[in-house]
VOKOL-144373 format. One record per residue (C-alpha): x, y, z; residue in one letter. Coordinates in steps of 0.1 Angstrom, whole numbers, plus 5000, padded with zeros to 4 digits. Example, Ala and Ser with C-alpha at 12.3 -4.5 7.8 and 13.67 -1.06 7.14 Angstrom:
residues 2
512349555078A 513749895071S 
end
This chain:
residues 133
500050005000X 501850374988X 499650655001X 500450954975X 500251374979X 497451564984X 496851874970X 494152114983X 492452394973X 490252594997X 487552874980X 486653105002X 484553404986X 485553324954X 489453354961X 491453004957X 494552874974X 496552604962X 499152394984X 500852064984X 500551875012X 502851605019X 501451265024X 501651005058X 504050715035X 505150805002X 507950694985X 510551004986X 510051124946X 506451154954X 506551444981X 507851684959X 505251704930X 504652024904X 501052144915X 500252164881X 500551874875X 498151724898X 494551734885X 491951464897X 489551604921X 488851294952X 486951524971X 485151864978X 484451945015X 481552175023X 481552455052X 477752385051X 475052135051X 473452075015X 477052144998X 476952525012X 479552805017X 483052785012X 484752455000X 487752295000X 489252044973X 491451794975X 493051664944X 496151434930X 497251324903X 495351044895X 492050914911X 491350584935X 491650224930X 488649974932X 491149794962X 489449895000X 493050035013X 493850395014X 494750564984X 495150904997X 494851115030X 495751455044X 496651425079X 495151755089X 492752045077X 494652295105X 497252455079X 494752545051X 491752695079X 489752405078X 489752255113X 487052165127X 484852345096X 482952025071X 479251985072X 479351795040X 481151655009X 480851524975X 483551254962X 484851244927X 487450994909X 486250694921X 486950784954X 484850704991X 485750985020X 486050945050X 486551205082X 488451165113X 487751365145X 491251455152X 494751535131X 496851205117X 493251005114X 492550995154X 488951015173X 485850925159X 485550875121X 482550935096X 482650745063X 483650595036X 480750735014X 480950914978X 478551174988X 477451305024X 475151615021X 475351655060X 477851435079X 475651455113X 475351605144X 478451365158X 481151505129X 479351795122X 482052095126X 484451825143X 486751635111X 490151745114X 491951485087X 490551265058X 491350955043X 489850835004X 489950494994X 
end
């Protein structure tokens, strides 16, 4: 199992950022990727229920595998202003999401699913890292 780079992308009021993020275990060429040229979208994270306010996208350079293991993950939402922030999320690329409570995929977890147009009242404003398989 290789868990590759994450790139992500928040929109907040119609600005973008864009950052590599470097992944759990990678093989060492893999943590230093062009942003360019990473592409796929896995998944979209919503500040609201219903796929509302500002989002925040998480792409690579390919999408995930049809094996149950994880194919990609970013430790922690903290460095982009996302902490503690997802309502909901739509998955892209073959990919299933799934939210952790705490950073480096501790505490309660919500998930796998493609699509989650509210995650609950138990993860609601609580995911703080994500995995996609």
């Amino acid at each position: 199992m290789r868990i590759r780079t994450v790139l992500a992308a928040v929109a907040l009021s119609g600005a973008a950022a864009l950052g590599a993020v470097a992944p759990a275990q990678a093989a060492p060429s893999d943590t230093e990727q062009e942003a360019g040229a990473l592409a796929v979208v896995h998944v979209v994270l919503y500040q609201h229920a219903n796929y509302g306010g500002a989002s925040f996208t998480l792409t690579g350079d390919y999408g995930c595998d049809t094996n149950a293991d994880v194919d990609w993950q970013l430790s922690s939402f903290s460095p982009y202003g996302w902490n503690d922030t997802v309502s909901s999320f739509l998955s892209y690329s073959d990919c299933e999401t799934r939210l952790w409570e705490h950073d480096n995929f501790g505490g309660a977890s919500y998930g796998a699913y493609v699509n989650s147009s509210y995650v609950g009242d138990a993860m609601n404003d609580k995911a703080s890292s994500s995995q996609n398989s």
